[in-house]
C-alpha positions as a Markdown table, in Angstrom:
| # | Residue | x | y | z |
|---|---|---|---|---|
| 1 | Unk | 0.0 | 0.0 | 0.0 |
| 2 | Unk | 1.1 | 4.1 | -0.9 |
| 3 | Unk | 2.3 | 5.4 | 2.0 |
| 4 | Unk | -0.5 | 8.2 | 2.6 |
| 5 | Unk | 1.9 | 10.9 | 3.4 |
| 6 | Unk | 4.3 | 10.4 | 0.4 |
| 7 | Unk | 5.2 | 13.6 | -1.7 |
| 8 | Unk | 3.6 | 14.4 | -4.8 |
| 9 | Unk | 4.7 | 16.6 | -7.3 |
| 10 | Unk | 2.0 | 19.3 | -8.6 |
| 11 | Unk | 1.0 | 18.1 | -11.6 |
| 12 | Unk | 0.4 | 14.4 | -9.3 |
| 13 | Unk | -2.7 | 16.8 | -7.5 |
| 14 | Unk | -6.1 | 15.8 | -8.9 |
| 15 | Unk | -8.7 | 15.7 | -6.5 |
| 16 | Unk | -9.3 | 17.8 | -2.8 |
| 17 | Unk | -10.1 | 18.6 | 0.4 |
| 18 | Unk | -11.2 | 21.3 | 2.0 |
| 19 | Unk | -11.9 | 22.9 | 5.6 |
| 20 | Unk | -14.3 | 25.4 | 6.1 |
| 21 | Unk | -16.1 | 27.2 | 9.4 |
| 22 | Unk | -19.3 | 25.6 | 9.2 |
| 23 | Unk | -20.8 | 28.6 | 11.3 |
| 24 | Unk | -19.2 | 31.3 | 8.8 |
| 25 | Unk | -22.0 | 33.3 | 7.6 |
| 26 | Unk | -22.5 | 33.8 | 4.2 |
| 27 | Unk | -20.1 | 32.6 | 1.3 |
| 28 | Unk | -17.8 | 30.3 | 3.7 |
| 29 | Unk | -13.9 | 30.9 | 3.5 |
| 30 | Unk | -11.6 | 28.3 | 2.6 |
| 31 | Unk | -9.6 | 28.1 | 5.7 |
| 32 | Unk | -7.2 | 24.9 | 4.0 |
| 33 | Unk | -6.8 | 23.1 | 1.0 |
| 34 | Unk | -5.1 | 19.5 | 0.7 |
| 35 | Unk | -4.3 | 17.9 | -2.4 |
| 36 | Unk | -4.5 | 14.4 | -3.4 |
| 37 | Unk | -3.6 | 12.3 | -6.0 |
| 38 | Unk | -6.4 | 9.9 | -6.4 |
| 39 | Unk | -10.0 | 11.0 | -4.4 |
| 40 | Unk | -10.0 | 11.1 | -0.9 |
| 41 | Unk | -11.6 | 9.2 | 1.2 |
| 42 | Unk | -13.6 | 9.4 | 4.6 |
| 43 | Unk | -10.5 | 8.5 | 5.9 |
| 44 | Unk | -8.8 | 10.9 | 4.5 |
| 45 | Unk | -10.5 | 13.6 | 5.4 |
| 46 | Unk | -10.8 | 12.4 | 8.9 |
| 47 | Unk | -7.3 | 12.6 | 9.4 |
| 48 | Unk | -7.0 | 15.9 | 7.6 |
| 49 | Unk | -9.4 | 17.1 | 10.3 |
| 50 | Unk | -7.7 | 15.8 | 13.3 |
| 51 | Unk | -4.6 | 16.8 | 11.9 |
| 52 | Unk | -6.0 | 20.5 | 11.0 |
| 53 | Unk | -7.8 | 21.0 | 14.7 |
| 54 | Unk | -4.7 | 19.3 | 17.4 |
| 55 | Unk | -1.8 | 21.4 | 15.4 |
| 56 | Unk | -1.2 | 24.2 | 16.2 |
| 57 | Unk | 0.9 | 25.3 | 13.0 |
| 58 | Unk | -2.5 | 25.5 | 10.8 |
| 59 | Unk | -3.8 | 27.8 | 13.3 |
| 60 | Unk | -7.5 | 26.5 | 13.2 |
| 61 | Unk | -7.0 | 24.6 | 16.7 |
| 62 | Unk | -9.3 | 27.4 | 18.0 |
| 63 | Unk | -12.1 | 26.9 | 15.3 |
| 64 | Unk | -12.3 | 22.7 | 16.2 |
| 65 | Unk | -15.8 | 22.4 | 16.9 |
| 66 | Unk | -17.2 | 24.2 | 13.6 |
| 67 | Unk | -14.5 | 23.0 | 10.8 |
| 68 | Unk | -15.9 | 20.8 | 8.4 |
| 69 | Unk | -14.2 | 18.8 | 5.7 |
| 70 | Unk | -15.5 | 18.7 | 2.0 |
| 71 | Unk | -14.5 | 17.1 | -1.3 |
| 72 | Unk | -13.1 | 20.7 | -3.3 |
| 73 | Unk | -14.9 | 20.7 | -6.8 |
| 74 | Unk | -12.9 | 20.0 | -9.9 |
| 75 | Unk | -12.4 | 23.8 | -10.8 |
| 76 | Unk | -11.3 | 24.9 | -7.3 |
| 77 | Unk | -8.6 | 21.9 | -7.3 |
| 78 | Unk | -7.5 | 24.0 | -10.8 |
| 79 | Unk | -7.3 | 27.4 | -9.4 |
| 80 | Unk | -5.3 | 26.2 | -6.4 |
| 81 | Unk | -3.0 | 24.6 | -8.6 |
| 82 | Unk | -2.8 | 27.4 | -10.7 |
| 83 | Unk | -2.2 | 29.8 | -8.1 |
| 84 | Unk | 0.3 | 27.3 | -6.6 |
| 85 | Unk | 2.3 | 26.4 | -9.8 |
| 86 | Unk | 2.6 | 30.8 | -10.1 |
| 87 | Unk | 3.8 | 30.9 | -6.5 |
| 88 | Unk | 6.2 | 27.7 | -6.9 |
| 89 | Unk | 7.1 | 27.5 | -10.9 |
| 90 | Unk | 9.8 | 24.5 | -10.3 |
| 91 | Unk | 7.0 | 22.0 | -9.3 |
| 92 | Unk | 8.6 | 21.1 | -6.2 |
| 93 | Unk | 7.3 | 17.9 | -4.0 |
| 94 | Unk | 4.7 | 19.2 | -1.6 |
């Protein structure tokens, strides 16, 4: 089995998750995006959201009881990687 936390390259990215503040009024603010190479599973995004609310580097630890995971839509994964591959034009491994 793929070890889950191996790095992928950009252009590996093809499906996501994201976190939102489920008691954000209005049009909800993506608070983190995680890439994956083949679509995530409830697993996955399990772990993403006991990862995201116990560390305190993503700085959402505060926000634990109202973060909720979702599968990003196909053009949002695109716009990320855009915006990513502008930011970081050598494709390094994420």
């Amino acid at each position: 089995m793929d070890d889950p936390r191996k790095e992928l390259n950009l252009q590996d990215i093809r499906y996501g998750l994201i976190a939102l503040d489920s008691t954000q009024e209005g049009e909800k603010e993506i608070l983190h995006f995680c890439g994956y190479e083949h679509p995530p599973t409830q697993v996955d995004a399990d772990s993403l959201l006991e990862e995201l609310v116990t560390d305190p580097q993503f700085e959402l630890t505060e926000r634990a009881e109202s973060l909720i995971i979702l599968s990003a839509p196909d053009w949002l994964v695109a716009e990320y990687l855009q915006a990513l591959s502008e930011v970081m034009p050598t494709t390094p491994k994420i």
